[in-house]
N, C-alpha and C positions, 0 to 999 in steps of 0.2 A: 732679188728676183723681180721681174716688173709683173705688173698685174696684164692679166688677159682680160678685156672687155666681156661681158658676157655676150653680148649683139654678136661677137667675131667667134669666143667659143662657141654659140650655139650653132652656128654654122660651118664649123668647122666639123662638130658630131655632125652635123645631118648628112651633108654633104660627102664628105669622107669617111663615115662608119655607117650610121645609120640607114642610108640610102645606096651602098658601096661595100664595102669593105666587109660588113658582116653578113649582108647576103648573100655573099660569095663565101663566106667559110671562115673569113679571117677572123682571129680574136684578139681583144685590147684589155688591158687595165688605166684607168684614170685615177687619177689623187687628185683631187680638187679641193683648195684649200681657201676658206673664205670665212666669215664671222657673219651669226645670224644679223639682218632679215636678207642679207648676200643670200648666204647658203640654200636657203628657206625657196628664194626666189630663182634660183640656178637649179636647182632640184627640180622645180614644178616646169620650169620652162622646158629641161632636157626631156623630162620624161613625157611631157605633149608633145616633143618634135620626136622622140622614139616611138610613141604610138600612131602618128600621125603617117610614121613612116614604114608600119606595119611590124616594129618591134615589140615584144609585148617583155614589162617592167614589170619585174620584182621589188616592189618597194618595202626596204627593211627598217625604214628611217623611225620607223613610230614604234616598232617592237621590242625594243632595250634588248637587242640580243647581244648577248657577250661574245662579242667580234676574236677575242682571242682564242676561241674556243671554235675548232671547223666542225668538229657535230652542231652543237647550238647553230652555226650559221646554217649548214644542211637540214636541221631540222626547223627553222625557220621560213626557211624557203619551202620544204616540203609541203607545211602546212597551208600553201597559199596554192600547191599544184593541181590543176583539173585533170588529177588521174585517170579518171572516166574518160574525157574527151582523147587524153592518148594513148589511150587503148583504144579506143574507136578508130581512131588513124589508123594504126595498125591494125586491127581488121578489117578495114576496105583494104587497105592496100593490100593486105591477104585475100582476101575475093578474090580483088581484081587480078593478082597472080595465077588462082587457080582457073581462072575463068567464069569466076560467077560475081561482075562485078553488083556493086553494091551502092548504085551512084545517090539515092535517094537520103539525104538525110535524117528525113521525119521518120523513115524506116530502121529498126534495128538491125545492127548487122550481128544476127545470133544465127544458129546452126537452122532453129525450126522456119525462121523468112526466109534464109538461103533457098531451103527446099520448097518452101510454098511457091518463093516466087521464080524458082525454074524448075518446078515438078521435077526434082532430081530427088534417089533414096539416099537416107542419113549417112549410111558406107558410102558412099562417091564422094561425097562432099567432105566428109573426116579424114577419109586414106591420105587425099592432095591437100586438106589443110595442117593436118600432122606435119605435114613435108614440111610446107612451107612456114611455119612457126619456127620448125629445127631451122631452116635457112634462112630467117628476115631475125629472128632476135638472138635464138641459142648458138648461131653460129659465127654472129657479129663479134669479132676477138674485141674490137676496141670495147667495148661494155664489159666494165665490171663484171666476174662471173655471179654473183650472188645479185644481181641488180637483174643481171639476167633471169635469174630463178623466179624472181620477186615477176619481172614481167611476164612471163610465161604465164604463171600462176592467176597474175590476172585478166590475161589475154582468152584464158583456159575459162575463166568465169564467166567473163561476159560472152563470149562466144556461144556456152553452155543457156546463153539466157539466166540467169542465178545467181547471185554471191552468195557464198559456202565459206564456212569456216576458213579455210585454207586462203582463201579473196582477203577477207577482213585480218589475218596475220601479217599477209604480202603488205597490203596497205598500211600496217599499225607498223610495221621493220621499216620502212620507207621512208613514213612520218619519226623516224627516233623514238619512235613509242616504246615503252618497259613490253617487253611478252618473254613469256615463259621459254626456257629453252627446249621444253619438248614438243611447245607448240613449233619453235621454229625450226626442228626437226623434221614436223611434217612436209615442211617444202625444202627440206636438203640444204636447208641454211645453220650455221653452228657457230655464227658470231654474231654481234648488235652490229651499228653502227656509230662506230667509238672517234674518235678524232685523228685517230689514223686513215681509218676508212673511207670517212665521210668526202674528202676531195674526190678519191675514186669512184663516189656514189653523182659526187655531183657533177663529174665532168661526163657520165654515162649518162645521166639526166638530159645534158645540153647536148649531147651526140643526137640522142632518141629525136629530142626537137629537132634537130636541126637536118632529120632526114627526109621532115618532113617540111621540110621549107620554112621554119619557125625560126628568126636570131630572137635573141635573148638578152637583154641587160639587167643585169642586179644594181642596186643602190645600195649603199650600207656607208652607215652615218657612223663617227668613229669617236663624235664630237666626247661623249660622255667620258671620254677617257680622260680629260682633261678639265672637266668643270662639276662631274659629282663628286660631294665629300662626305665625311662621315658625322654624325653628331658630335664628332669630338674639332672637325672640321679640318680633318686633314683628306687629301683627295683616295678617293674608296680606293681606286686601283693601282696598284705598284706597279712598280719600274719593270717587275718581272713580268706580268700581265701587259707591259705595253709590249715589252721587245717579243711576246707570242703574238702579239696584234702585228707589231711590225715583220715580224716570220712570215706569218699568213699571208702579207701582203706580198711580199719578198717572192714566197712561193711560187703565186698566182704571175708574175711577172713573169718568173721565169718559165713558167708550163703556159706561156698565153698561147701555146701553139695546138693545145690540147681542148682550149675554150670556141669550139666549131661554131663561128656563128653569134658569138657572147661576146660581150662587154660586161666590166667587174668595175664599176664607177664606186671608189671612194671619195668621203666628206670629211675634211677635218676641220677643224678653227686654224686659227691664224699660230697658235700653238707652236704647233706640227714641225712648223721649220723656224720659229723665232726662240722657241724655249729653250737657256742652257740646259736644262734638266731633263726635259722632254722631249724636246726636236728630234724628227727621225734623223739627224747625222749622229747620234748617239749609236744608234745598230748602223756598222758600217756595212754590212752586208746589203740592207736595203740601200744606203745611201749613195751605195758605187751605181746601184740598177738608176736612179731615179734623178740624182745632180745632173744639172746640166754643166758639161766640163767647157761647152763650149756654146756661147749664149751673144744675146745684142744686148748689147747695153741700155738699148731704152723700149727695146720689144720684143716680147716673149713666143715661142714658138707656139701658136694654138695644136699642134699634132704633138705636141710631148707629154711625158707620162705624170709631171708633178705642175700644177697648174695651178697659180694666182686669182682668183675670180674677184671682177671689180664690175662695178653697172655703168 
């Protein structure tokens, strides 16, 4: 496999995803395979030309999350989401549907400024915002039904001006937080979010952004799978724990049609594809998505999914 420059990869993301391809809707997965201070230095570079280019990163590299795990991954991600800020999206956008837009940011968009600041009474303003809640989230089929409750719930709060009980549940279910099950009753939810689920949670996530004009790139570092070991010094995680890393990855390739606006950039060491033991051609399932069957002999395609990085 020849190496891709990183000078040519990065301008390949900018150009072709970054400034193109994801702001229009489309979604990607990358496997980017390099040995640190490569990696180290491909990571920081991508993720200044993705912000630079108005994408906003999910950086999961420093969080030891256990990547075979798609809750751990969703609730890692969770943790870093300004769930306030999109609820706030989504009540301007709601104003502005009902007719009371809400253009001022320094202003809260809650039910009591709506009315101050168009001398309208509280019934005007709730009858058409009711509406419009059921039609801009509870009626979006693509969104998870439970992601939707969960938004609603805190659309409902901040609107209210207040977090309430029921706010601080929607938020802790979200985050993978432990809550009680009859706490999460009270908002008509009756499952956690378990590693079944969590794709579904996370592709409703990147829907929500992406209506609002927001792509998305996640980073997730994959390195650990291949260089921690144990006191006894054999490496911590199994062969079974890689082929769920390599599942997950597998997955996301093939639902890229589902990632509105996202990019899902994996990191591995040089491992990845040299290890008899470990190299992803071991799960042939990922390996049919990601070989290249038909390649240059001395130069690597910078728009393909499994990617050599060299400086």
């Amino acid at each position: 496999m020849p190496d891709v420059p990183l000078e040519i990869l990065r301008r390949s993301l900018r150009e072709e995803y970054f400034e193109s391809f994801l702001p229009a809707g489309g979604g990607t997965v990358k496997i980017l395979v390099a040995d640190d201070p490569v990696r180290r230095k491909a990571l920081d570079d991508i993720s200044a030309d993705a912000e630079a280019a108005g994408v906003t990163v999910f950086d999961l590299t420093a969080d030891d999350v256990l990547l075979h795990k798609m809750d751990a991954v969703w609730s890692a991600i969770a943790r870093k989401v300004d769930w306030d800020g999109l609820v706030d999206r989504y009540l301007r956008r709601i104003c502005a549907d009902i007719g009371f837009p809400m253009d001022d940011p320094g202003i809260p968009c809650t039910l009591e400024r709506v009315c101050a600041t168009y001398e309208v009474d509280r019934s005007q303003v709730t009858t058409a915002y009711q509406a419009a809640v059921r039609d801009l989230i509870f009626r979006d089929y693509g969104l998870d039904i439970d992601y939707r409750k969960a938004m609603t719930v805190l659309v409902h709060g901040a609107f209210s001006g207040s977090e309430n009980f029921q706010t601080s549940v929607a938020k802790m279910w979200l985050a993978g937080e432990d809550v009680l099950a009859r706490d999460l009753r009270e908002i008509q939810i009756f499952q956690r979010i378990d590693r079944t689920r969590a794709r579904s949670i996370l592709y409703s996530f990147i829907r929500s952004r992406f209506r609002f004009g927001l792509p998305t790139a996640f980073v997730l570092d994959g390195s650990r799978y291949y260089t921690e070991r144990t006191r006894l010094g054999t490496l911590r995680f199994t062969r079974l724990q890689l082929f769920d890393l390599f599942e997950l990855v597998r997955e996301f390739i093939d639902e890229a049609d589902r990632l509105h606006g996202a990019a899902i950039i994996f990191t591995f060491p040089q491992d990845f594809v040299e290890s008899e033991r470990r190299s992803f051609d071991i799960y042939r399932a990922l390996y049919s998505r990601i070989a290249d069957d038909v390649r240059g002999r001395d130069r690597a395609n910078p728009c393909a999914a499994l990617l050599r990085v060299a400086l």
